[in-house]
ROMI-602180 format. One record per residue (C-alpha): residue in three letters; x negated, y negated, z negated. Coordinates in steps of 0.5 Angstrom, whole numbers, plus 500, padded with zeros to 3 digits. Layout:
BEGIN
   type    px    py    pz
    ALA     X     Y     Z
...
! end
This chain:
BEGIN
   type    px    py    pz
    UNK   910   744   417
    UNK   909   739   412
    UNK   913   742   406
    UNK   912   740   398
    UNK   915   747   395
    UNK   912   751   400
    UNK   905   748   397
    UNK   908   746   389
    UNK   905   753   387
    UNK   898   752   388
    UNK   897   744   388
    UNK   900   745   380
    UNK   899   752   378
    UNK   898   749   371
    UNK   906   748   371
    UNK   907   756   374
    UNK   911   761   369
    UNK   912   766   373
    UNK   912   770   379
    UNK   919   774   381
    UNK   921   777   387
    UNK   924   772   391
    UNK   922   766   387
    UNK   917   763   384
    UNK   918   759   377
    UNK   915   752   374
    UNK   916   748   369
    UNK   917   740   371
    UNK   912   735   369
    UNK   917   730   368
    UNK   920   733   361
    UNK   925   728   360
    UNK   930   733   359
    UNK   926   738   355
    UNK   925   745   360
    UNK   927   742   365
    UNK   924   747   370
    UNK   924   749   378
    UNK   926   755   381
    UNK   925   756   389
    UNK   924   761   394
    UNK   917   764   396
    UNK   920   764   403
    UNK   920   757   406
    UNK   929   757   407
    UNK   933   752   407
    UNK   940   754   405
    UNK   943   760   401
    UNK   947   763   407
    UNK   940   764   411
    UNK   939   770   406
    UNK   942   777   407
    UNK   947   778   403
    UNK   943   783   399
    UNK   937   778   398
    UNK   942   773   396
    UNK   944   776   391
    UNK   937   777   388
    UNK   936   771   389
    UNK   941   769   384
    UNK   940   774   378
    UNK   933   771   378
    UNK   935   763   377
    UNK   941   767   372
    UNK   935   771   369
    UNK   931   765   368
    UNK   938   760   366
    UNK   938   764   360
    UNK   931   764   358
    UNK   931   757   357
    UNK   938   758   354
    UNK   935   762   349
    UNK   929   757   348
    UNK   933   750   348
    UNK   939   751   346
    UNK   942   746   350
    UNK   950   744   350
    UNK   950   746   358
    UNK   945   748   363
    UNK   945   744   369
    UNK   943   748   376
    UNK   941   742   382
    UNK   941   746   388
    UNK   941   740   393
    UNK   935   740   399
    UNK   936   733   402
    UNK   930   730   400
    UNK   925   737   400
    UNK   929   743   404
    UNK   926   748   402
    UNK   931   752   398
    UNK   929   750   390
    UNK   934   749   383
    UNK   933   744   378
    UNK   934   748   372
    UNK   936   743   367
    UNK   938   744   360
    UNK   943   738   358
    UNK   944   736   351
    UNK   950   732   348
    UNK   945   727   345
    UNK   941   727   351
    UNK   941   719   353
    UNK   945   720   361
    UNK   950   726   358
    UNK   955   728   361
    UNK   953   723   367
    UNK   948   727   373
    UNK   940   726   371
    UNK   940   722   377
    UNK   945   717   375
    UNK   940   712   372
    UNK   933   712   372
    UNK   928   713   367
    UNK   921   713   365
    UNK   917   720   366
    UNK   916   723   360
    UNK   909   728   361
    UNK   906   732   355
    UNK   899   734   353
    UNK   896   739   356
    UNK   896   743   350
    UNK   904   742   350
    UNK   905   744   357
    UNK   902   750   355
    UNK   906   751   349
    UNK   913   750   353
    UNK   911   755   359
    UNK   908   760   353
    UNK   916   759   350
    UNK   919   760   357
    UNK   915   766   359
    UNK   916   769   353
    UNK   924   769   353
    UNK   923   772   360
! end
């Protein structure tokens, strides 16, 4: 299997925020959308119904739980969640804190294109230090 998500974890541990039960935590290397961070399982699955129910709902207390760190951290005027899979099926969000005066609001952020806004290493660590702390 030739699965991004299935290696994300070790091919860019500089993005890691953390480790939780079912679902490993990243913050995205394009940071147009400040915070923007994906959530995705450790097991290799492709929809929320190959769960048990129980796990399923592990499952979403840990995006909630990291939805509201980056609430508190950004303060954004909505957080975004993306759960597609069609380009990548492996089950991941796209965590995303949306802003009024953010440039595609209130479209999709896949509604235009956009240039890639990457961040200093130092910077990188700093925006994970935040999440982290606000988990």
């Amino acid at each position: 299997m030739n699965c991004p998500m299935c290696t994300r974890w070790q091919d860019e541990a500089s993005l890691r925020i953390a480790e939780m039960k079912h679902c490993l935590v990243m913050l995205n290397r394009d940071q147009f959308f400040p915070g923007y961070t994906l959530v995705f399982t450790r097991e290799h699955v492709t929809e929320l119904f190959h769960l048990d129910k129980a796990v399923r709902q592990e499952v979403m207390e840990e995006v909630s739980t990291v939805a509201a760190a980056l609430h508190r951290v950004f303060q954004p005027t909505k957080m975004n969640y993306e759960l597609l899979g069609n380009m990548v099926p492996h089950m991941h969000w796209h965590l995303v804190p949306r802003f009024n005066d953010d440039p595609l609001w209130p479209r999709p952020i896949w509604s235009d294109p956009h240039q890639d806004k990457t961040l200093s290493p130092q910077e990188y660590v700093e925006r994970i230090l935040l999440i982290k702390n606000a988990l």
